[in-house]
C-alpha positions as CSV (number, residue, x, y, z in Angstrom):
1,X,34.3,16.3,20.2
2,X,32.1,13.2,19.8
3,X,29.5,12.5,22.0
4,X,28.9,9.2,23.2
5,X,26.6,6.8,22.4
6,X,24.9,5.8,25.2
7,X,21.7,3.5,23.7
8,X,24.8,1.0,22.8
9,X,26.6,1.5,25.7
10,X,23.3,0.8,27.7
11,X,23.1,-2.0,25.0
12,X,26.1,-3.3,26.7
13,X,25.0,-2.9,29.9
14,X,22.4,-5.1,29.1
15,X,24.5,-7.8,27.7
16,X,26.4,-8.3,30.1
17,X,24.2,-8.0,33.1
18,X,21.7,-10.6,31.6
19,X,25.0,-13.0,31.1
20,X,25.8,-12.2,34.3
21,X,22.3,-12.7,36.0
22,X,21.8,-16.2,34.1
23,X,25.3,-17.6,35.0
24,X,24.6,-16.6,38.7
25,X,21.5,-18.5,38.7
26,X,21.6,-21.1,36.3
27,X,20.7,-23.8,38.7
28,X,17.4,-22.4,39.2
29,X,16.6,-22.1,35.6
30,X,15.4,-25.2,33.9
31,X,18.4,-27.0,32.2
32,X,19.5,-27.4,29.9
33,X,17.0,-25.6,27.1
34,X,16.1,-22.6,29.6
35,X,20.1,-21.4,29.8
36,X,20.9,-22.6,26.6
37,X,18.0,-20.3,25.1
38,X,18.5,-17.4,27.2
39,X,22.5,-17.3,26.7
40,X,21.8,-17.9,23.2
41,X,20.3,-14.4,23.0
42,X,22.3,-13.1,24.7
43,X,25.5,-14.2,23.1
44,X,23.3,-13.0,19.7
45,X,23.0,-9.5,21.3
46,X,27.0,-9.6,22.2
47,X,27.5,-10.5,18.3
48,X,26.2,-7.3,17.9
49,X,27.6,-5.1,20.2
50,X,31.2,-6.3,19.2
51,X,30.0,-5.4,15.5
52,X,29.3,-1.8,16.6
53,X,32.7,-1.8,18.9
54,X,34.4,-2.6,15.2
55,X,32.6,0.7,13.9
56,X,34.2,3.0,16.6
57,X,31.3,3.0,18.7
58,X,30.0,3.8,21.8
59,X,33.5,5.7,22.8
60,X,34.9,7.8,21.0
61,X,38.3,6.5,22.5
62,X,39.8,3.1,21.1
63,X,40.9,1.2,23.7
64,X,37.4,2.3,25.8
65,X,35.3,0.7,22.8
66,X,37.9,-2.6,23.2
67,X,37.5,-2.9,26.8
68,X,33.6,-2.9,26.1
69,X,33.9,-5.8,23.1
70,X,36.5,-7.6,24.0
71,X,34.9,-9.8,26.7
72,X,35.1,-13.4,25.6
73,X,31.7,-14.2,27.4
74,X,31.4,-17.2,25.1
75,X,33.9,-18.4,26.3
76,X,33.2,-17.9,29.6
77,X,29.7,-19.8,29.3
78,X,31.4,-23.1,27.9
79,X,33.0,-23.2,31.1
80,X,30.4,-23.2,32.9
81,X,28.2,-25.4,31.0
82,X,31.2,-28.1,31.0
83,X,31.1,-27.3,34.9
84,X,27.5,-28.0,35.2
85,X,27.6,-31.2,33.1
86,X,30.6,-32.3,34.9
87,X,28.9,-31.7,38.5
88,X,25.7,-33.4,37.3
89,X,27.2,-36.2,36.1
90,X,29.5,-37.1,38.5
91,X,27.7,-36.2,42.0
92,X,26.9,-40.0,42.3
93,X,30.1,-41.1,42.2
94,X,32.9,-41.7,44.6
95,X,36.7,-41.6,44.1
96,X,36.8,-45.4,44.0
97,X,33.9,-45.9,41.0
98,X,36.3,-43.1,39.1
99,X,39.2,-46.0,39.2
100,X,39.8,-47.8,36.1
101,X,38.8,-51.5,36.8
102,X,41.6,-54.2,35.6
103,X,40.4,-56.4,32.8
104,X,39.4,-59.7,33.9
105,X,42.1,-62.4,32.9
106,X,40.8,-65.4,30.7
């Protein structure tokens, strides 16, 4: 029986807990070149892991090593960055300044 691996599955553990902790609190790191640097790394580290998931590791069970790659948290992190820009830019504005305005006639 193979044992498993548990320097990548605390690899993994890492990974996603530090793109858990900086989703979570964002707001109080300085945006946008704090989160962007910090998921950057991140995301780099996940690179990795999934290359290791592709090698049969940390499980030595399939589906254990997809459930532990196979989390789209890039995906995830352009949501919440379109989120955050979204918020940021429109907190000013009302309903009414979102209405098209009618071209003036000549």
């Amino acid at each position: 029986m193979i044992a498993v691996e548990w320097q990548t599955v605390a690899v993994a553990a890492g990974v996603y807990g530090g793109w858990l902790a900086i989703v979570l609190s964002h707001e109080a790191i300085p945006w946008p070149v704090g989160v962007a640097l910090l998921l950057a790394v991140v995301i780099a580290r996940h690179g990795s892991l999934q290359h290791e998931v592709l090698h049969s590791h940390p499980f030595p069970k399939a589906w254990a090593n997809e459930v532990v790659g196979s989390i789209p948290i890039s995906l995830v992190c352009r949501s919440v960055s379109t989120d955050v820009h979204t918020s940021a830019t429109m907190s000013a504005r009302t309903p009414q300044t979102l209405q098209p305005t009618p071209k003036a006639s000549s």
